[in-house]
C-alpha positions in Angstrom: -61.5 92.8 9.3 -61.2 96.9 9.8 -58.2 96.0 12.3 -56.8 95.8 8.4 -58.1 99.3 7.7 -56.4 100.6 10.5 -60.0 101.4 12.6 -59.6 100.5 15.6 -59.7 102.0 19.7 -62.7 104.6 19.9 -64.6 105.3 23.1 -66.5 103.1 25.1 -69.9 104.8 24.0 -69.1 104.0 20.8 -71.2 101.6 18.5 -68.8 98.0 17.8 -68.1 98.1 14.0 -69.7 94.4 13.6 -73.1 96.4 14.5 -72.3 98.3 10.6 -71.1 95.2 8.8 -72.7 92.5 6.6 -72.5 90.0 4.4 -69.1 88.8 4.5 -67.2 86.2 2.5 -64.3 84.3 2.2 -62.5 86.9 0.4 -64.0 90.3 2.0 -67.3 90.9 0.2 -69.1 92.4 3.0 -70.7 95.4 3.1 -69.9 98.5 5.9 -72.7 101.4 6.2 -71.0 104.8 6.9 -71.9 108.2 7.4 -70.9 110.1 4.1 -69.8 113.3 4.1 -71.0 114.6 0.7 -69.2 118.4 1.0 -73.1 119.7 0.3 -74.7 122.7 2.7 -78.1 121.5 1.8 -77.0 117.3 2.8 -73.9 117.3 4.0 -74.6 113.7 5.4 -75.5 110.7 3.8 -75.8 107.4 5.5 -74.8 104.9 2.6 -73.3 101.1 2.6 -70.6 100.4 0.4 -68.4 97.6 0.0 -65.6 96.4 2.8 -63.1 97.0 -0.1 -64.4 100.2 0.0 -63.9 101.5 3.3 -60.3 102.7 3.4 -60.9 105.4 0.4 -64.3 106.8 2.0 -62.6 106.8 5.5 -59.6 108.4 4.2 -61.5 111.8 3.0 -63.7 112.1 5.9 -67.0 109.6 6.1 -67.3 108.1 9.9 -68.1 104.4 10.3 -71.6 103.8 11.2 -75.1 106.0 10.1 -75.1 109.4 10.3 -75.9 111.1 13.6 -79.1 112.9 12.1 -80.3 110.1 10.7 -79.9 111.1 6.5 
């Protein structure tokens, strides 16, 4: 599914995508959590789930697939 999105290759070390995905559906209903980059000094991290349907805009300005590294 984020083959679509164009998020593929990474390193080795890396997490696999299915470990952030679920849900599902025939028609793409999952759910993906990220690491949200809110723009904030105070948070400037959110880890959040949206939908699959989702994912393109949030990876487009910034968020990272997966949970944020410090855990917010």
């Amino acid at each position: 599914i984020l083959a679509a999105f164009g998020v593929m290759g990474g390193n080795a070390s890396a997490a696999s995508s299915g470990q952030y995905e679920y849900g599902g559906g025939e028609y793409g209903g999952g759910k993906v959590t990220i690491c949200h980059h809110t723009g904030s000094k105070k948070h400037p991290t959110e880890t959040i789930t949206v939908s699959e349907n989702a994912l393109r805009a949030h990876l487009a300005h910034g968020d990272t697939l997966g949970p944020c590294p410090d855990g917010s």
